[in-house]
N, C-alpha and C positions, 0 to 999 in steps of 0.2 A: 238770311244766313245765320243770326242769334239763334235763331226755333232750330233752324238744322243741325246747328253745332248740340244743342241740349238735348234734342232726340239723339242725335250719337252718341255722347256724351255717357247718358244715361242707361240706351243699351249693351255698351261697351261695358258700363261697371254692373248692372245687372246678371250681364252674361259673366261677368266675371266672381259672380258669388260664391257657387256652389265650388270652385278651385279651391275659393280661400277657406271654406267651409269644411268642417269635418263630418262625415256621415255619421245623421242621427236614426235611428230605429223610430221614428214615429209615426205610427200612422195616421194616414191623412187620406184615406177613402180615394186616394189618387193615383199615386205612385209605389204599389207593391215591388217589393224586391224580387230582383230576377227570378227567373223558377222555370222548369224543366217541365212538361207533362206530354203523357204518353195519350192519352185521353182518346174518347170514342172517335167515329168515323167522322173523318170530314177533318181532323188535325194534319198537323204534319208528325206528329209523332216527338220523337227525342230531340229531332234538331231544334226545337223550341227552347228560347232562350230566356225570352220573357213572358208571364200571358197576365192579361186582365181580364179580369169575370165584369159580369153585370154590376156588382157589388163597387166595384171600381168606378161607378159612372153615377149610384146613385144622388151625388148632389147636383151634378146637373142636368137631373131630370131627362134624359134623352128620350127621344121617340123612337128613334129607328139607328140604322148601324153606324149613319155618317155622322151624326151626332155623337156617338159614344169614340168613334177614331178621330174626330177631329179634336179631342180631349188629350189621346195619347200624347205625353210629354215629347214636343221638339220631333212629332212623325209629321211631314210633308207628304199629303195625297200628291199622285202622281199620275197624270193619266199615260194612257198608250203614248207613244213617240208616232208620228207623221210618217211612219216608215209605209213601205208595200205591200201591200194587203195585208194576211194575216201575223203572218211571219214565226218571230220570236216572241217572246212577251217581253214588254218594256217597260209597261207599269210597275205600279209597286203593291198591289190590291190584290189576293186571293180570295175566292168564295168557295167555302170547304175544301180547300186543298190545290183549284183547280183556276186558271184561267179563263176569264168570259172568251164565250166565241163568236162573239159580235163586234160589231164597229160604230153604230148608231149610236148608244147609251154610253156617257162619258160615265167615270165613274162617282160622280156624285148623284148621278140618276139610278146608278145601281145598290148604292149605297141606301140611300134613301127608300128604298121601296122594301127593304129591311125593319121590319118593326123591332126595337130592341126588347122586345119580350121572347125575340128568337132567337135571340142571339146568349152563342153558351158561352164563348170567349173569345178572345183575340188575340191572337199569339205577332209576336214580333222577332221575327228571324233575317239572317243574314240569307239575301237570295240563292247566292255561289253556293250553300250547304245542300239544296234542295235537287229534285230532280228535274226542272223544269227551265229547260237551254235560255238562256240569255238574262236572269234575272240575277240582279248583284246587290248590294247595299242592303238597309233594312226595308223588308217585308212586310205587311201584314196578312194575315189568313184570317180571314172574318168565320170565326165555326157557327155555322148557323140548322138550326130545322124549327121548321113547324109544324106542331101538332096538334093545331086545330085552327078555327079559322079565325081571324082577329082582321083588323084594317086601320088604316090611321089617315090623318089629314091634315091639310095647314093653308091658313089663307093670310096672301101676305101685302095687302094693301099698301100702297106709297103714295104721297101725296106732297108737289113741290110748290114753293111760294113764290116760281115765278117762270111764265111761259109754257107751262107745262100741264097738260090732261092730268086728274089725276087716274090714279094705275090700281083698278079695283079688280079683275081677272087674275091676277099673280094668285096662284096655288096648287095643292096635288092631295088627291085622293088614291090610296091604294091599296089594295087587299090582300092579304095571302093565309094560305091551306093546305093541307092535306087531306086525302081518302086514299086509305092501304098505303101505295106504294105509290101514289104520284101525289108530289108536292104541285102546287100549281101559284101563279097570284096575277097578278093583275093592276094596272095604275089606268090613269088621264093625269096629266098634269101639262101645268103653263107655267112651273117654277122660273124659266126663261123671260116670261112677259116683262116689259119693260116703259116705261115713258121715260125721256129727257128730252132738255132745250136749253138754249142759254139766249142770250141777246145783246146786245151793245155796239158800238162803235167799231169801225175799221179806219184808219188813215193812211191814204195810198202817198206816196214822194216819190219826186223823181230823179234824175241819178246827183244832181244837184243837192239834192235836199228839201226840196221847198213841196210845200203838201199841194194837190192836182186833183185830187177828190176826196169827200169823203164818205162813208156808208154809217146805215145805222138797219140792223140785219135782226132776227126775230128767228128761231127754227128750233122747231119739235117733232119728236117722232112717235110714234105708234106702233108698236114692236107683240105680238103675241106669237106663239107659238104650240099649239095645242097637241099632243102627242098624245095616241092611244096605244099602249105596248100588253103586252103578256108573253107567258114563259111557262113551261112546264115541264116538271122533270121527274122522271120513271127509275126509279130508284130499288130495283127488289134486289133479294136477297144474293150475296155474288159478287160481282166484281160489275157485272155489268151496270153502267147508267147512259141516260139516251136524255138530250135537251132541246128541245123545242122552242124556238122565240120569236118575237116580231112586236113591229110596231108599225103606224099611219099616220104621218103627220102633215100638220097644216102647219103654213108660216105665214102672217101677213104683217108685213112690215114697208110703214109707209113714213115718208119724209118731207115735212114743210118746208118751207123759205119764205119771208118776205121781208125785202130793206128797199131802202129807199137810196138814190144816189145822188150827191150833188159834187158840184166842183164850178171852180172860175168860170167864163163864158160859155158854159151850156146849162140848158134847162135841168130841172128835177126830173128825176129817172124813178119810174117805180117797177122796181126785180122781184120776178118771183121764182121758185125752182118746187120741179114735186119730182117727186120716186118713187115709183112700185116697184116693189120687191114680194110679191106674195106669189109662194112655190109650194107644192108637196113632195113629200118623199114617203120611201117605205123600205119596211127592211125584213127580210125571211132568212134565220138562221138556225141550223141544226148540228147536234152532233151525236155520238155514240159511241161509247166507248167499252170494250168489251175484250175477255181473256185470249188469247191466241198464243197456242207453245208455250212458250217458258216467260213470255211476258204480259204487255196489253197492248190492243190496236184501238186508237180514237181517228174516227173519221167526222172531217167538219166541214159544213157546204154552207156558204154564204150568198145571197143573193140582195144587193141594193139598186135603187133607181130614185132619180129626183129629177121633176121638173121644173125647172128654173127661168121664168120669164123675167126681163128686167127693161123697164121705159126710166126716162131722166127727160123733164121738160124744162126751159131755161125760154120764159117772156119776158124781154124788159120793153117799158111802156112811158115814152118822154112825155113829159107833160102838154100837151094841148098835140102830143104826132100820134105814127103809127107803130105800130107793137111789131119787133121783130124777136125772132126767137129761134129755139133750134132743137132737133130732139132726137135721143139715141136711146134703142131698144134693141131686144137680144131675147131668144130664147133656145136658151141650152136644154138638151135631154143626156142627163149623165147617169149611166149603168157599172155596175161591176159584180161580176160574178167568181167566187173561191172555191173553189173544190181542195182540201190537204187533207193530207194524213199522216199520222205520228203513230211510233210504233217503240215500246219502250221494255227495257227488259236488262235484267242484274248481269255484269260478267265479270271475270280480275277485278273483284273488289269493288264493283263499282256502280252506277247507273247509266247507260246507252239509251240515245233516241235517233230512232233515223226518220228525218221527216221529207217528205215532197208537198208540194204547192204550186197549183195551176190558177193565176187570175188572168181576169179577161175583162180589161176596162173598155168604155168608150165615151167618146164625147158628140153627140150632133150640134150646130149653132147655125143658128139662121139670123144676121144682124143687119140695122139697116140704119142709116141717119137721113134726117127729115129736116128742110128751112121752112118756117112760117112763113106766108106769101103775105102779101098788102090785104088780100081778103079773109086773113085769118085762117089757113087751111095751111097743116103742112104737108111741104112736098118732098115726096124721095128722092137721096139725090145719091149714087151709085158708093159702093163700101165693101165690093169685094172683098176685102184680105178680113173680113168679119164674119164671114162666112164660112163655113167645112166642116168634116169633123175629122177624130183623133182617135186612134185605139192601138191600144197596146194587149199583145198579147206574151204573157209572161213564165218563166217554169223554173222552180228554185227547189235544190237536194240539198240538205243538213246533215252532218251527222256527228253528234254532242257526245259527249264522255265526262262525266265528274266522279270524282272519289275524295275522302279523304287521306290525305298525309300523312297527316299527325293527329293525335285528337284536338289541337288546336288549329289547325291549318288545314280548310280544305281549297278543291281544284277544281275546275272547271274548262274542259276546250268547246271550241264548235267551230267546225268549217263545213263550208262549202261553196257556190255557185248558185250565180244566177243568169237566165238567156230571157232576154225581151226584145220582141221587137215593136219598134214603132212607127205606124201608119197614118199618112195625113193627105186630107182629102181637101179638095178649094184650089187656090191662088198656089201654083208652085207645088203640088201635093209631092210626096215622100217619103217612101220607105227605108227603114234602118233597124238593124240588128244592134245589143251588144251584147258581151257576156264579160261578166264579173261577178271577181271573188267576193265572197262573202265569209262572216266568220269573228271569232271573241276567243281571249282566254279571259278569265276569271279566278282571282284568288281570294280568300276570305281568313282573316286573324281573328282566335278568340283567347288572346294570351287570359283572362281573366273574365270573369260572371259580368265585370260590371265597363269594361270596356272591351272595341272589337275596331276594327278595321279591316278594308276590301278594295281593292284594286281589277279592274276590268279596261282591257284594252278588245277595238272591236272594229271592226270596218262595217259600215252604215252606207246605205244608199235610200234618200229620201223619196217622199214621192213627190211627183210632181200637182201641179194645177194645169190640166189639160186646156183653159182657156188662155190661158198664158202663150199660147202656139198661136193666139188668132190675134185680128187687131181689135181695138177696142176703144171708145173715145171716151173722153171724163170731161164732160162741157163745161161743171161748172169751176175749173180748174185753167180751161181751156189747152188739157194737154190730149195725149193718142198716141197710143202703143199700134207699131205698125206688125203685124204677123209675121213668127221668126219659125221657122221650120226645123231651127237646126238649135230646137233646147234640147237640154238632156238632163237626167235629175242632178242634182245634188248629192256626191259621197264626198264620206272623209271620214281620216283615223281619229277615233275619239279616244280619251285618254281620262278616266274618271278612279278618283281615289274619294272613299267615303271611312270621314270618322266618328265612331259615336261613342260618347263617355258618361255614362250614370252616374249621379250624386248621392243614390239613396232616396229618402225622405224629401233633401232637394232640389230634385229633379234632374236635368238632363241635357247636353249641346250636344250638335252634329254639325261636321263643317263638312262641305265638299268643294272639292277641286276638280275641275273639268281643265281640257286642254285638248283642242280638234286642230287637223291638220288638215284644211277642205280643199277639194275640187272641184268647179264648176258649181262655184257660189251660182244661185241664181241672183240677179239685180237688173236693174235698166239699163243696157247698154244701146251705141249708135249705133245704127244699118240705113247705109244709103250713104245721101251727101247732107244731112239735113233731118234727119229721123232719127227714131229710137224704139226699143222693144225690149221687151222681157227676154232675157239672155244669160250666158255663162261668163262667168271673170274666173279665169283659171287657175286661180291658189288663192287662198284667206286663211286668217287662223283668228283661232278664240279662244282665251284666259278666262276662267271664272273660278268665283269664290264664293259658296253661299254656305254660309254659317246660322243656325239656327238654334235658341236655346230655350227652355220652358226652365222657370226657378218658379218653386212652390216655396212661400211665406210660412206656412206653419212650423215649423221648427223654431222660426223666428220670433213665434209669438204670436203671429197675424194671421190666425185661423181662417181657413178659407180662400186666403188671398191669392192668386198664381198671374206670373208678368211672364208672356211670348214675347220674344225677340227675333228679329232677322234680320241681317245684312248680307245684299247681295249686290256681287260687283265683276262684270263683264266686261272685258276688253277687248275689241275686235281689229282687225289688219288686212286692207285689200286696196288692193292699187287701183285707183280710180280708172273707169275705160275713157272718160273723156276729156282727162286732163294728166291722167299718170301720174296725179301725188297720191301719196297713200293718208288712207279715212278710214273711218269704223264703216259699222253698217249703216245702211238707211236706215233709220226708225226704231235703233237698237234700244233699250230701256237697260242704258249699260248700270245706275244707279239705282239700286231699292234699299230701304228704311224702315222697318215699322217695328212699332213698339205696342203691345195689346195688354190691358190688366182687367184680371176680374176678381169682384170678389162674393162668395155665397157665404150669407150672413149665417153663420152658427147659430141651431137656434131656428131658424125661419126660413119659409120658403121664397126669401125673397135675396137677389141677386143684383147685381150694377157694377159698372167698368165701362172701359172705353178703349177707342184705339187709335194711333195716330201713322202717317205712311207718309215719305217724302219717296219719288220721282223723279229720273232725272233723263231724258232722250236726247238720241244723235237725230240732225235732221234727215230728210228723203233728200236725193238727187236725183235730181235729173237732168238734160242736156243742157239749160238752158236757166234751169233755178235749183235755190236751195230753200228747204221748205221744212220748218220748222212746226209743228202745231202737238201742243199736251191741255193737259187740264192738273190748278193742281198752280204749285208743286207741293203743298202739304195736303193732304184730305184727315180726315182728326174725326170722330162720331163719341157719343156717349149714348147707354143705354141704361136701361131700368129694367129685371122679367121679375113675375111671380110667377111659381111651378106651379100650383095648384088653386086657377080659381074655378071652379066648379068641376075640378078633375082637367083643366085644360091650363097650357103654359102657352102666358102672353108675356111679348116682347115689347116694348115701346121703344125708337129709338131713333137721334137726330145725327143727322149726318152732314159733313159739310161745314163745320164750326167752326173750318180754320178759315173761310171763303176763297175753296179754291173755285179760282175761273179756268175758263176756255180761252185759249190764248194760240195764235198762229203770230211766227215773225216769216214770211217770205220776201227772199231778193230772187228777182226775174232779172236777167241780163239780153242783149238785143242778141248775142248768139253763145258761142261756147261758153258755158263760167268759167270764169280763170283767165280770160286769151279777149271778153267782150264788156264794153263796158256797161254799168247799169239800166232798164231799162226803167224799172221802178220795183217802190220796198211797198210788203203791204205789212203793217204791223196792226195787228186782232185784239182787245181782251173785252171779253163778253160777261158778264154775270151769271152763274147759276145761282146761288143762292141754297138756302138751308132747305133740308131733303129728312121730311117727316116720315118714317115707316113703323106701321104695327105688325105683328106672327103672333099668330094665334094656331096653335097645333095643339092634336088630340088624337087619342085612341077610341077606337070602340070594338 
């Protein structure tokens, strides 16, 4: 609690500098003062509020585009929202002007594949000013072209000190060009790859108190993920551009266990658990966009599909018996296809889009569970409601209008509708319709250059997890979600005001305030007399506050030097289904913390800083337990780079310094919690240990 109170502590007066501070004119290769530009193709033109050139990033040597925005004072990447297919845009990332129209590539994949020698600036605007329905707060427009061919790379090896392979595959390679009029590029990347493990001790009690076993547990993973992507885009003279994308990926991702068990009057137990999870996927997406009458028409077709096999095997092995055991497999095939089109064009003052959008999902699964017989063989033992599949077929009309007000105030509407129905095949199969409203206003304040404020109110329907319909067992939990037929996604009114205030010289805070008003939260709810399953709780609400601030030290004195902060704090409200007191969510991460400093030595190509994160989560519920497990609650890292050793920037850097562990507290009760009494607690803390990584990245 001392470390927590002195990280808050510290970010609170950090964040509080630039208030007390008077704006100085100095520059600091950082933070340019506001500015306006009209600038070539691929801007947004005058609504541009603030921009940074390359010049702005040269001290910290960046590679590509994610590197140079993740610099921008107190801007939060943001990727798309979990909404229904294509939709609206909900990120906060433009690429020349324009929304990606894909769903595979988060945007630190699309970032990244950006060499920063292509990049001409970056503008940061308030969304609501733009023409582009649903986007609010601050913006980025990454302006990019290439005109010739260049590529870059980066390999990022890990290596941990205990339990754990080390992680030599982590990196990306990727290219980009042009010829005439089609830009084109190209990646492979395993940026994703991953090893972790921890180990230690478990001690089970029982409702008494008194210990009944104990564990001593060992488990590491093997996580790659190899992705081949490209994109190309046809660019001639006109109005017209056409984009072409795709990627083919591999996933293979696999899970050890082994502990050992003992307790009072039974022999030693030796547990093992493994898990396959290696899937592919692929993704085909297009668009075109091009003049029509008095405005433009963009047509966009999306096509995805992955397949997803999953085994879980659970042996325990008494010492001088026989091995029993048990094992759940699954293989899902999940599809979705987009077909929309937007059509945009000037009227009363203003900018209109009217859009449509047809998706078409589905799910097939074929699941089965299997017991280990005395001869070591397992056998299938029946699991209907594991079994079916799920499709939805969907059709949503928009139609946006923004203008401005005043020259400080602009406006933003969107409404419309959406019709899905959903189909389910197996155990109990079912058909069902709904239609709902859809729809946003948006306002945006810019009483002054160096502060703004925006307000967006908006009705959201989420999308669902098509497996979430079927049943599904978790052995080594020993829990099973039985097949519910009657999910329906998740909406509600959300309610977001965002504030951003520049210092100058500096730097910069943003605070936002969220406030949802949900329906048909999904969570674990009962079905049956004795069951449970992925379901709806019919009203929740959620309070948040995330505040972020960048202060840059040189005005101070301390050339070079710049401290990230953030505090965020979530509060949730939903009336339990199986006991009717009201809780937050399961698994909410209602508490975050971190404080990050760097500093590049004036003077020299060499750099160092660190950065520290506190964590705080609500547990899971379920019928019958409450089940706590994080890692943490501090994580802390220091690092070291030089920008140029042989033309390439390497990173050294230790992670982990505060030793946070792995930690689970669960209570199991013999029936409802709340109404039964304890069955037994298991309390977990496991060791990770200190976590070695080098980045080595380069151009050629």
């Amino acid at each position: 609690m001392k470390r927590l109170a002195s990280l808050t502590a510290m970010a609170a007066a950090l964040s509080a500098v630039p208030v007390l501070a008077q704006e100085a004119a100095v520059p600091t290769g950082d933070t340019p003062p506001p500015a306006s530009a009209e600038g070539p193709a691929g801007g947004i033109g005058s609504a541009a509020r603030q921009v940074y050139t390359p010049a702005d990033f040269t001290r910290y040597a960046p590679n590509n585009a994610y590197d140079m925005l993740n610099q921008v004072p107190s801007f939060q990447i943001r990727d798309n929202e979990n909404l229904r297919g294509l939709g609206q845009a909900t990120g906060n990332v433009l690429f020349n002007g324009e929304r990606p129209s894909n769903k595979g590539d988060d945007m630190y994949t699309q970032l990244s594949r950006i060499p920063a020698g292509n990049v001409e600036r970056i503008e940061i605007i308030d969304g609501a000013t733009l023409d582009i329905p649903g986007l609010s707060g601050q913006v980025a427009n990454i302006v990019y072209r290439a005109d010739a061919f260049s590529g870059q790379f980066s390999w990022k090896p890990e290596f941990r000190a205990h339990y754990t392979d080390p992680l030599l595959t982590r990196g990306d390679v990727s290219v980009r060009g042009r010829s005439g009029n089609v830009e084109y590029e190209a990646a492979l990347s395993n940026d994703d790859a991953r090893r972790s493990g921890a180990g230690g001790p478990t001690i089970i009690y029982d409702g008494a108190g008194q210990i009944i076993e104990r564990r001593r547990d060992v488990w590491n993973t093997h996580y790659d993920t190899p992705k081949l992507s490209g994109r190309v885009t046809w660019d001639p003279a006109g109005d017209t551009v056409a984009n072409l994308g795709g990627h083919y990926q591999r996933i293979y991702d696999r899970y050890y266990e082994d502990g050992v068990r003992t307790g009072p009057g039974s022999s030693d137990r030796l547990r093992t658990v493994y898990e396959n999870e290696d899937r592919w996927n692929y993704e085909v997406s297009g668009d075109l966009q091009f003049g029509v009458g008095p405005g433009k028409l963009k047509l966009i077709g999306l096509r995805r599909f992955s397949h997803e096999p999953y085994a879980q095997e659970i042996i325990t092995t008494p010492e001088g018996g026989i091995a029993t055991g048990d094992r759940f497999a699954q293989t899902g095939d999940i599809g979705e296809t987009i077909g929309r089109g937007e059509y945009q064009w000037k009227m009363f003052g203003g900018d209109w889009q009217l859009s449509g959008e047809a998706a078409f999902n589905t799910l097939d699964n074929v699941a089965s569970i299997a017991v280990l017989d005395p001869s070591g063989t397992f056998v299938d033992q029946p699991f209907a409601g594991g079994t079916g599949g799920v499709s939805e077929d969907r059709y949503e009309g928009l139609l946006s209008f923004g203008r401005k007000l005043t020259d400080k105030l602009n406006f933003q509407i969107v409404a419309g509708a959406e019709h899905s129905t959903i189909t389910q095949t197996g155990v109990n199969g079912l058909t069902r319709s709904f239609f709902r409203p859809k729809g946003s206003i948006s306002l945006a304040w810019t009483p002054t250059a160096d502060f703004d404020a925006s307000l967006k109110i908006r009705r959201r329907v989420l999308q669902l997890s098509f497996y979430d319909f079927l049943a599904r067992a978790f052995l080594n939990d020993g829990n099973q979600n039985e097949s519910n037929n009657d999910l329906r996604p998740q909406q509600d009114w959300s309610y977001e005001a965002e504030i951003n205030k520049k210092f100058g010289a500096w730097g910069s805070t943003k605070i936002m305030l969220i406030h949802r008003e949900v329906e048909d939260r999904v969570d674990v709810i009962p079905v049956g007399v004795d069951g449970e399953a992925v379901g709806n709780i019919a009203k929740a609400k959620v309070n948040a506050i995330d505040w972020t601030s960048t202060i840059n030290l040189d005005p101070a004195g301390l050339k070079g030097v710049r401290v990230d902060t953030r505090m965020l704090y979530q509060n949730t409200s939903l009336r339990d289904p199986f006991t009717g007191e009201k809780r937050q969510y399961s698994g909410l991460n209602d508490t975050y913390i971190s404080l990050g400093l760097r500093h590049d030595i004036a003077g020299t190509d060499w750099a160092w800083g660190g950065d520290a994160e506190y964590s705080h989560y609500q547990p899971n519920y379920r019928r019958n337990q409450i089940d706590k497990v994080w890692e943490g609650p501090v994580w802390a890292s220091v690092f070291v780079e030089h920008k140029n050793v042989m033309g390439l920037t390497v990173r050294a850097q230790v992670r982990n310094i505060a030793n946070a562990r792995s930690k689970r507290d669960r209570t199991i009760y013999t029936g409802v919690r709340g109404e039964s009494p304890v069955a037994f607690v298991e309390e977990r803390d496991r060791l990770i240990g200190p976590i070695f990584s080098l980045s080595v990245r380069g151009k050629f």
